[in-house]
N, C-alpha and C positions, 0 to 999 in steps of 0.2 A: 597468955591465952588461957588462963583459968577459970573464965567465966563465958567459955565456947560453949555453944549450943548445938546440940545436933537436933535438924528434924529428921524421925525418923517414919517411916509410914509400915504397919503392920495389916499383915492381909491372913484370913480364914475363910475357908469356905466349907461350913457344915455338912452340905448337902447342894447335889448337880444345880445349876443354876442359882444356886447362893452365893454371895459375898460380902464378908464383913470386913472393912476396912477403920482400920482408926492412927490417927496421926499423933506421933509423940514428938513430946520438948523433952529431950534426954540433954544431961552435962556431958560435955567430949571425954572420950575414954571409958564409957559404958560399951555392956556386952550384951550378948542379946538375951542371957537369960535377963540382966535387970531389964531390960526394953519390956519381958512377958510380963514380968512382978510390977510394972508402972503401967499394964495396959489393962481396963477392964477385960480382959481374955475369960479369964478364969472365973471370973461373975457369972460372965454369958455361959460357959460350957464349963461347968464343975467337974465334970465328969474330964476333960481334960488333963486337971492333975494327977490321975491316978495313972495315966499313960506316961507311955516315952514318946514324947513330941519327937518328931522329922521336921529339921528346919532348913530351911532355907536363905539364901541373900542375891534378890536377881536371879533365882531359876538357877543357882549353884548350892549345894550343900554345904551346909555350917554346921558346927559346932554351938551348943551354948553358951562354951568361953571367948568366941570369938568377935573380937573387938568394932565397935562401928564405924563408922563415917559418915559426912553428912548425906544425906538423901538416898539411904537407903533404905531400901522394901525390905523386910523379913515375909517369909512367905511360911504358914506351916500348912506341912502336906499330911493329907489322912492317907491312914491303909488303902489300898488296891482293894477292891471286892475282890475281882476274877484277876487273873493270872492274864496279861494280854497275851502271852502266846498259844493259851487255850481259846479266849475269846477269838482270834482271829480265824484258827482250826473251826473251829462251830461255826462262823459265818459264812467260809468257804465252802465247809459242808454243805449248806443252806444253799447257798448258792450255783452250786454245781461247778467243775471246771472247765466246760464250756461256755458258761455264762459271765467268767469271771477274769479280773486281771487283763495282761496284755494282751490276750489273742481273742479276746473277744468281737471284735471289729474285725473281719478280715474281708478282703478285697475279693470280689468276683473274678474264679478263676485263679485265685493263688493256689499255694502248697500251704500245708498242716505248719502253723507256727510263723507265718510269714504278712 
């Protein structure tokens, strides 16, 4: 099996509503750092190499030494702007605790919480 092919499919998403996807023909036994060094990645966003990529396989975290298989996704994740458990704090805010979550809807004539 020395002339195994893997397809691999590579995903980016610059910015909300973006997605760049490109399909690779890797030799079996590549890792995913060769998978980024065989993808134009690094053409499209230069500014990439100067970071420490967050990668992915399937919506689980990897490694760059981490070896492929056929028909997998690498996925690379950017930074959090906001902190979700501050963004959540602010929107509740916004939205009052009565207006918000489970006890919103409540029945004619119940009790507080029900």
């Amino acid at each position: 099996m020395g002339g195994a092919v893997l397809a691999i499919t590579l995903v980016f998403s610059p910015a909300p509503r973006q997605l760049w996807q490109w399909t690779l023909a890797l030799p079996a036994g590549s890792s995913v750092a060769q998978a980024l060094q065989a993808s134009p990645l690094f053409l499209e966003c230069p500014e990439l190499l100067a970071s420490r990529l967050r990668v992915g396989i399937w919506g689980c975290k990897a490694g760059l030494d981490r070896l492929l298989a056929d028909n997998d996704r690498i996925e690379i994740y950017r930074p959090l702007r906001v902190d979700p458990k501050t963004a959540r704090r602010e929107r509740f805010g916004r939205q009052g605790a009565k207006s918000a979550g489970l006890f919103m809807a409540k029945r004619p004539g119940s009790k507080s919480g029900y």
